[in-house]
N, CA, C and O atoms as a GROMACS GRO file, in nm:
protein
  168
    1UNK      N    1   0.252   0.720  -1.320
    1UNK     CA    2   0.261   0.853  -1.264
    1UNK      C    3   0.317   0.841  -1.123
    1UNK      O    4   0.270   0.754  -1.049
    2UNK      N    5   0.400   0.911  -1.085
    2UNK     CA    6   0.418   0.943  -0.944
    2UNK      C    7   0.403   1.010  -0.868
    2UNK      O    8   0.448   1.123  -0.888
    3UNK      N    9   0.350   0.989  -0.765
    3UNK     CA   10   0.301   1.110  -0.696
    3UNK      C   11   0.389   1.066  -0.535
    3UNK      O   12   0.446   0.959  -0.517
    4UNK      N   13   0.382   1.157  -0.453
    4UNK     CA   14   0.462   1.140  -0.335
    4UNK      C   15   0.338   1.148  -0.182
    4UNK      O   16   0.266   1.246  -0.162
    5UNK      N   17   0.339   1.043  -0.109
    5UNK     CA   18   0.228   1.085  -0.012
    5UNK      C   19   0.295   1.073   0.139
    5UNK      O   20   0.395   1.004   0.158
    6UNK      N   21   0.265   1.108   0.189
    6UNK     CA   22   0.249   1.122   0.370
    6UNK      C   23   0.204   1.022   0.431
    6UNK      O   24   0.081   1.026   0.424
    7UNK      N   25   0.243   0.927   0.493
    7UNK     CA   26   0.213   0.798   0.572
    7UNK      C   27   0.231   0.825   0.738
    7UNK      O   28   0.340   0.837   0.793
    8UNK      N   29   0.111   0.830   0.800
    8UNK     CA   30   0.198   0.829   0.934
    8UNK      C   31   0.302   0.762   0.999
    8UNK      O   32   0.339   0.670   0.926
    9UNK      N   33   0.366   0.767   1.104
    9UNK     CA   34   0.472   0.611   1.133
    9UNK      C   35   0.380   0.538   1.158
    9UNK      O   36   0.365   0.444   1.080
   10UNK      N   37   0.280   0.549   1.276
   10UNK     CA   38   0.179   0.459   1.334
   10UNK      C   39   0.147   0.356   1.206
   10UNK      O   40   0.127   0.241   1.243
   11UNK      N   41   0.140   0.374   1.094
   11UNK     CA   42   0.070   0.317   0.984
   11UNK      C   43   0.173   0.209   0.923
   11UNK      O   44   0.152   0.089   0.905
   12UNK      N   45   0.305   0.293   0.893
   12UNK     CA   46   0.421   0.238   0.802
   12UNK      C   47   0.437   0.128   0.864
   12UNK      O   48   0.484   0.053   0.779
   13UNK      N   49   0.425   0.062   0.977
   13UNK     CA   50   0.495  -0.088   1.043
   13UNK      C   51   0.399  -0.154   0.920
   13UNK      O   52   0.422  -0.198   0.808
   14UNK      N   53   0.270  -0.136   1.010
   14UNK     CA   54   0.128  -0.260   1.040
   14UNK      C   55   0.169  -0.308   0.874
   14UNK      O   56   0.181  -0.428   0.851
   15UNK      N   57   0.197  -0.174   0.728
   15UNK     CA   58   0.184  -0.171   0.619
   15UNK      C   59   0.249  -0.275   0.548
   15UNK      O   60   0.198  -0.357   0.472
   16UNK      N   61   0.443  -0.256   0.603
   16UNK     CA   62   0.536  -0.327   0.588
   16UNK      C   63   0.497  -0.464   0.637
   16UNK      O   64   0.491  -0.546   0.545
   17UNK      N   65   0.468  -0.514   0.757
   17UNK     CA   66   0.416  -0.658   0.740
   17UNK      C   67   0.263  -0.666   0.661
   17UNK      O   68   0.272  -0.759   0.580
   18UNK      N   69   0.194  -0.635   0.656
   18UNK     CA   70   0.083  -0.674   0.533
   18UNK      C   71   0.212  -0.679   0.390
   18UNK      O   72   0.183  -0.758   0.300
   19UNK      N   73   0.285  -0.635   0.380
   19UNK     CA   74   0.343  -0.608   0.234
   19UNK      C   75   0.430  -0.744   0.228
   19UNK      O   76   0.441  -0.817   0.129
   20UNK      N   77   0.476  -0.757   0.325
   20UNK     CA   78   0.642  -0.904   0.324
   20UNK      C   79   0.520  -1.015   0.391
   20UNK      O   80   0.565  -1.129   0.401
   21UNK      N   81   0.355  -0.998   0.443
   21UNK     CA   82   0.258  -1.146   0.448
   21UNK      C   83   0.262  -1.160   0.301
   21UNK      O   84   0.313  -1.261   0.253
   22UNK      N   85   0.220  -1.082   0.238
   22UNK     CA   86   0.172  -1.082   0.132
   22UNK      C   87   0.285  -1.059  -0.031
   22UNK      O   88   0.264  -1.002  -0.138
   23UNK      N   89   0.401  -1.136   0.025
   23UNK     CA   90   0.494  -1.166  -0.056
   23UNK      C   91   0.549  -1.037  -0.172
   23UNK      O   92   0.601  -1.062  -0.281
   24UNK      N   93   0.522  -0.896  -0.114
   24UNK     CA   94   0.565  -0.788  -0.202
   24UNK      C   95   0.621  -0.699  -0.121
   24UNK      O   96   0.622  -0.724   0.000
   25UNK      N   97   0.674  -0.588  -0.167
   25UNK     CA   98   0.742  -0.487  -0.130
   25UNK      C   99   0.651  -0.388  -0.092
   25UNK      O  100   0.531  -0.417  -0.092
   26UNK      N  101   0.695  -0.250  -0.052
   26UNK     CA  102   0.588  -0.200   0.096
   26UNK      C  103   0.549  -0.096  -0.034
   26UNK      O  104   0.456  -0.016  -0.037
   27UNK      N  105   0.652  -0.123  -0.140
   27UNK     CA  106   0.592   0.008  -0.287
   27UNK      C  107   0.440  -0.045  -0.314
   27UNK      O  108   0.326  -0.008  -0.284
   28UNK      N  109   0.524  -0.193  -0.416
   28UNK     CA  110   0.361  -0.242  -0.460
   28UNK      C  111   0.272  -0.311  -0.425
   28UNK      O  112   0.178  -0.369  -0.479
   29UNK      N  113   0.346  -0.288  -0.240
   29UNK     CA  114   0.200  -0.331  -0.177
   29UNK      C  115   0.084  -0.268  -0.172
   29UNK      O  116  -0.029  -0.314  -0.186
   30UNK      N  117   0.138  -0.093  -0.138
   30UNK     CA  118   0.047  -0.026  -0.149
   30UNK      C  119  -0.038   0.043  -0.254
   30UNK      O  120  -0.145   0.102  -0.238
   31UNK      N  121   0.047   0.017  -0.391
   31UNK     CA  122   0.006   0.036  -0.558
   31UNK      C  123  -0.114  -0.092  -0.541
   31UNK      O  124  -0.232  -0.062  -0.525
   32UNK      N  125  -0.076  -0.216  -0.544
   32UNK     CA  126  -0.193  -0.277  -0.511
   32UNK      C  127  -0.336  -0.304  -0.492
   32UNK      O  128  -0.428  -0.352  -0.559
   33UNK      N  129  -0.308  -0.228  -0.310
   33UNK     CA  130  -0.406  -0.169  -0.248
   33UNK      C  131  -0.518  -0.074  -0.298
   33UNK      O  132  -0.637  -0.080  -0.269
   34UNK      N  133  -0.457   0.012  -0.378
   34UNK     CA  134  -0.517   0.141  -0.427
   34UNK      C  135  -0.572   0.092  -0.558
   34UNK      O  136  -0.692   0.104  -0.582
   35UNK      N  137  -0.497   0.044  -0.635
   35UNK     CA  138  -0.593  -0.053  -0.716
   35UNK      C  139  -0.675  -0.100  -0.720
   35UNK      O  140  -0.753  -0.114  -0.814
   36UNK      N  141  -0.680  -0.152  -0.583
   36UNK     CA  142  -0.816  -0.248  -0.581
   36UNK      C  143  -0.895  -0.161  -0.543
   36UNK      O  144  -1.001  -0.158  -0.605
   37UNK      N  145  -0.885  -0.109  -0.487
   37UNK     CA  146  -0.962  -0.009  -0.381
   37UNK      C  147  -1.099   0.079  -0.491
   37UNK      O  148  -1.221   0.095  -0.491
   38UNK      N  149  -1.000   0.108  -0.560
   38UNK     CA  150  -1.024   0.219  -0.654
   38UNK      C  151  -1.192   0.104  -0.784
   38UNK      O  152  -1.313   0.108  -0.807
   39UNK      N  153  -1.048   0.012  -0.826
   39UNK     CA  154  -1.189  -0.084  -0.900
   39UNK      C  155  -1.314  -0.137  -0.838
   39UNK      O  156  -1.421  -0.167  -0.891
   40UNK      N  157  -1.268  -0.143  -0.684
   40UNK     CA  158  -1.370  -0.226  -0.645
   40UNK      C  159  -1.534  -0.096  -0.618
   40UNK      O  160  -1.653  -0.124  -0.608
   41UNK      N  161  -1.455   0.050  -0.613
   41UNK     CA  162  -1.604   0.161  -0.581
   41UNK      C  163  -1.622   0.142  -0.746
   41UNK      O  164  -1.739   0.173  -0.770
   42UNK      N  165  -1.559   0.105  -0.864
   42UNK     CA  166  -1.647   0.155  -1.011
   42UNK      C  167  -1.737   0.052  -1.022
   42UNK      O  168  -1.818   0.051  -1.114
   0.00000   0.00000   0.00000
């Protein structure tokens, strides 16, 4: 599904290097993120 979200700038840098430390792109870095995020409250 796609959905479209709002990132502040303040946010988009710090994001992009967590995404290229962490050997992915700033998409499924943050698909990722939310993934986990999401499994880790069930």
């Amino acid at each position: 599904m796609k959905k479209l979200i709002d990132i502040p700038d303040e946010i988009v840098k710090p994001l992009k290097i967590m995404a290229v430390n962490n050997d992915r792109d700033l998409k499924n870095y943050i698909q990722d993120v939310l993934i986990s995020h999401v499994k880790k409250s069930n």
